[in-house]
C-alpha positions in Angstrom: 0.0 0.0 0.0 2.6 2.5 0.6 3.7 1.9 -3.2 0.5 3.5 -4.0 0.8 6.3 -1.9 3.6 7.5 -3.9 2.8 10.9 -5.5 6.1 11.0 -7.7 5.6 8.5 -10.2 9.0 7.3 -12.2 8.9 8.2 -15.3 8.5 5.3 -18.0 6.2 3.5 -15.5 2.8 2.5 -16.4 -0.1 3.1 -14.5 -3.7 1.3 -14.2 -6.1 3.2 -12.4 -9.8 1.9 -12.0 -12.7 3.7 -13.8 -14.1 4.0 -10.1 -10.8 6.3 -9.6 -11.5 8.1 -12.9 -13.4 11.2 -11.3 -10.9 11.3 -8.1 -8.6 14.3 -7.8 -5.6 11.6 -8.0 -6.6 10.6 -11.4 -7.2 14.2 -12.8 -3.5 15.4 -10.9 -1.9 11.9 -12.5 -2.7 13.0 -15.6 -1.6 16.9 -15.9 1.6 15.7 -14.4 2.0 13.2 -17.0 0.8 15.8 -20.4 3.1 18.5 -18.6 6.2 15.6 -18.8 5.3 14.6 -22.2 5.0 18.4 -23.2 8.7 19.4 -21.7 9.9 16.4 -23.5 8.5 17.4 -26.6 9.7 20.8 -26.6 13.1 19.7 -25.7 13.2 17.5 -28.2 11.8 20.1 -31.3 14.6 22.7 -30.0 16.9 20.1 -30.7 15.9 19.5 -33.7 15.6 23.0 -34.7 19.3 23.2 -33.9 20.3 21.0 -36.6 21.4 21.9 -39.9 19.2 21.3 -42.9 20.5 19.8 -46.1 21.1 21.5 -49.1 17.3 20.4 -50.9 15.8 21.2 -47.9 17.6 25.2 -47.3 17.2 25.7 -51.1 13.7 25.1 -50.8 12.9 26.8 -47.7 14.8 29.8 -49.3 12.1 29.5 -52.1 8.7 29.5 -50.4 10.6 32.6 -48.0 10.9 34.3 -51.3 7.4 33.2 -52.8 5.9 34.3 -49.2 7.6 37.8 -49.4 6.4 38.2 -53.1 2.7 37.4 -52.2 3.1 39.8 -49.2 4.4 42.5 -51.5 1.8 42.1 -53.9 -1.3 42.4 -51.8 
């Protein structure tokens, strides 16, 4: 029982909770904790990615639709 009293959670565990749970407090907390984790780990991630470089097909055409995007701007 004291297992389940355990508020901090290990990350990578999974956890069953009861649909007679499902409307506690515990459940609602359980699950903001665990979108807030996923949501850090995502934006770490994307930064990281952003940091990388892109390949030459890829900058060339993200130069293009920059340039397309600017002309449409100007035009309108």
């Amino acid at each position: 029982m004291a297992r389940a009293a355990v508020e901090d959670w290990p990350e990578g565990y999974i956890i069953v909770v009861p649909h007679a749970w499902r409307g506690d407090n515990l459940w609602t907390d359980m699950q903001s904790q665990a979108q807030a984790r996923i949501g850090q780990t995502l934006r770490e991630m994307y930064a990281e990615l952003l940091q990388q470089p892109l390949s030459p097909g890829l900058e060339r055409l993200a130069r293009q639709i920059e340039a397309k995007s600017e002309r449409l701007l100007h035009d309108s």
